[in-house]
C-alpha positions as CSV (number, residue, x, y, z in Angstrom):
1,X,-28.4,-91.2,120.5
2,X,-27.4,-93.5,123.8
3,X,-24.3,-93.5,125.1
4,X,-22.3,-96.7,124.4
5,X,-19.4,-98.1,126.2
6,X,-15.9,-99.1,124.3
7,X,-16.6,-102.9,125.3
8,X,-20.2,-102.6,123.1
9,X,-17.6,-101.5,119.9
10,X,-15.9,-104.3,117.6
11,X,-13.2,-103.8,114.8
12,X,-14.6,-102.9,111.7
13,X,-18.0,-101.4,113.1
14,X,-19.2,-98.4,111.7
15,X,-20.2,-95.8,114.3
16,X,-21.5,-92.7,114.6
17,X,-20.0,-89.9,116.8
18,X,-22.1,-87.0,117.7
19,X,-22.4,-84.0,120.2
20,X,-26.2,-83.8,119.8
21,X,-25.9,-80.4,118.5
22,X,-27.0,-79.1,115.0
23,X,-24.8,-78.5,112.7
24,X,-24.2,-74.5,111.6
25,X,-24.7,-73.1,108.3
26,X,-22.2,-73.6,106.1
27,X,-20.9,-69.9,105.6
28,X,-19.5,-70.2,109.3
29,X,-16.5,-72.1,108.1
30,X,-14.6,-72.6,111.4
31,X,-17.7,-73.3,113.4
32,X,-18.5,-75.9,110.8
33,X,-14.8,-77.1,111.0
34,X,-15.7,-77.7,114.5
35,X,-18.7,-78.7,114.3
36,X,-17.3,-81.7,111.6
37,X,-14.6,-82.8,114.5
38,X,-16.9,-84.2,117.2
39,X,-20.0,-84.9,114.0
40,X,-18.5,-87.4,111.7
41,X,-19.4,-91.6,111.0
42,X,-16.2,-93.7,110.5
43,X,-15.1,-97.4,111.6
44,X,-13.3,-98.4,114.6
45,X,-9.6,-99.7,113.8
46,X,-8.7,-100.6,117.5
47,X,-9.7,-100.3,120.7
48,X,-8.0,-100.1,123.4
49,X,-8.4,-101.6,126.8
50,X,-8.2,-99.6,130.1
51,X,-4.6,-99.4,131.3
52,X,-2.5,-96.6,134.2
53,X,-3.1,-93.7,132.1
54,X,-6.6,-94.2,130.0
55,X,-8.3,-96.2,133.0
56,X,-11.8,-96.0,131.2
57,X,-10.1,-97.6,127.6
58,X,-10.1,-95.8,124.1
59,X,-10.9,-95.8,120.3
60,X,-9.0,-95.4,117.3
61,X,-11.5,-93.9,114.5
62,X,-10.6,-94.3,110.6
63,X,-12.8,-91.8,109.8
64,X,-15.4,-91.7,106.2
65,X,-14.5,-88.3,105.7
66,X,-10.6,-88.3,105.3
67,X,-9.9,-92.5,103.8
68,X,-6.9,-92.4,103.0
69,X,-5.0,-90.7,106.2
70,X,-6.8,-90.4,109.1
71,X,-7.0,-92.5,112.6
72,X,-8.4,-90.5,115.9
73,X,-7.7,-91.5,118.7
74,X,-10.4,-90.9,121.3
75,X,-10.2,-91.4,124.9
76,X,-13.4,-92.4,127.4
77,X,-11.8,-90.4,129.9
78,X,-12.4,-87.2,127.9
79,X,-14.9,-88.5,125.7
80,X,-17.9,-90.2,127.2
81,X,-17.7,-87.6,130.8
82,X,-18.0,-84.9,127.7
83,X,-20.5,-84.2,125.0
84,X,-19.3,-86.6,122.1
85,X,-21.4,-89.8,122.2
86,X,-20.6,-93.0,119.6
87,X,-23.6,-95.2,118.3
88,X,-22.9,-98.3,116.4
89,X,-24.6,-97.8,113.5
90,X,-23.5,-101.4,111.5
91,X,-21.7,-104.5,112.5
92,X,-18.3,-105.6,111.3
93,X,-18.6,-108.3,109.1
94,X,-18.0,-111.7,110.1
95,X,-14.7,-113.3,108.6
């Protein structure tokens, strides 16, 4: 997976997120549960240009695996100096 930058991202791509580990068995439950949180594909619902206190911009994830209620937030700061890369994996469509 290469590392992307927030600029490469558009509303309504889908994206990837990944640590580049594998994931663990399922009968460790809170490893998995861990595992899930930086592992997951979802669309971006904002992004968020640089500013005083997230100089390097951010993300806002809906995420495929919770539809209904959940946005993450995810800032390049933390993010992309750590181990959780994003991939676009399709384009938003064109309106």
């Amino acid at each position: 997976m290469t590392r992307q930058h927030y600029s490469e991202f558009n509303v309504g791509d889908r994206i990837r997120a990944s640590d580049g580990t594998k994931a663990p068995p399922k009968h460790h439950n809170r490893k998995l549960d861990k595992w899930k949180d930086r592992n997951f594909t979802g669309f971006v619902h904002e992004i968020g240009e640089p500013w005083e206190h997230e100089p390097n911009g951010s993300l806002t994830l809906k995420r495929d695996d919770y539809p209904d209620r959940s946005y993450i937030k995810f800032n390049f700061h933390h993010t992309l100096g750590g181990r959780v890369q994003f991939e676009k994996i399709e384009e938003a469509e064109a309106a």
